[in-house]
C-alpha positions in Angstrom: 0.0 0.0 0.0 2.6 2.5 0.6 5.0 1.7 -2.1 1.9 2.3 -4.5 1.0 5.4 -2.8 4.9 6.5 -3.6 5.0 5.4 -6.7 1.5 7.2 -7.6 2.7 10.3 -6.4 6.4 10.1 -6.4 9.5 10.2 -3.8 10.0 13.8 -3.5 6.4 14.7 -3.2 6.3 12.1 -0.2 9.0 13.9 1.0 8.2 17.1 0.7 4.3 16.2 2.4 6.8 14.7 5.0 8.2 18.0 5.8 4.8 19.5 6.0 3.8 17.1 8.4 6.5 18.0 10.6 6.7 21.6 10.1 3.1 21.3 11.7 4.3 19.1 14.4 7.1 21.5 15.2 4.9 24.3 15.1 1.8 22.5 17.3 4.4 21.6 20.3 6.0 25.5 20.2 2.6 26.7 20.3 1.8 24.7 23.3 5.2 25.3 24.9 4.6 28.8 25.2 6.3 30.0 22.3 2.5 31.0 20.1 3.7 33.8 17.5 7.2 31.9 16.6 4.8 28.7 16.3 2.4 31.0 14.1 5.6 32.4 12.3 6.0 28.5 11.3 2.7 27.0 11.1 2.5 29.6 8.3 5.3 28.0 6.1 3.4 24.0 5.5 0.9 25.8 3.3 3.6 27.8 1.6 5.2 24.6 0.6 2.4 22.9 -0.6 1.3 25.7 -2.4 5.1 25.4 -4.3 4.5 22.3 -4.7 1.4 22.8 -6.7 2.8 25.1 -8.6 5.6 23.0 -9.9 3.0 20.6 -10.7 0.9 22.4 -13.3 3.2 24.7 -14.5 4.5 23.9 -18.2 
């Protein structure tokens, strides 16, 4: 199941969604440490990539 899943939508998407996932993580565990607008500050950055990321995709 995952090897499909990375070979539908290839290795450095996986990687990239990855990275998303643990920008969020990151950003969730400063936010509840205390630290909220540096965990704003990086929260804001997972839909930056995937916005790249979609970008690359369809442009031609």
């Amino acid at each position: 199941m995952l090897k499909s899943f990375i070979k539908r939508i290839g290795v450095m998407n996986c990687i990239m969604l990855l990275v998303v996932l643990s920008i969020i993580v990151v950003s969730e565990v400063m936010f509840l440490t205390g630290q909220k607008l540096e965990a704003i500050f990086i929260a804001f950055w997972a839909p930056t990539i995937l916005g790249f990321m979609n970008y690359l995709k369809y442009r031609k």
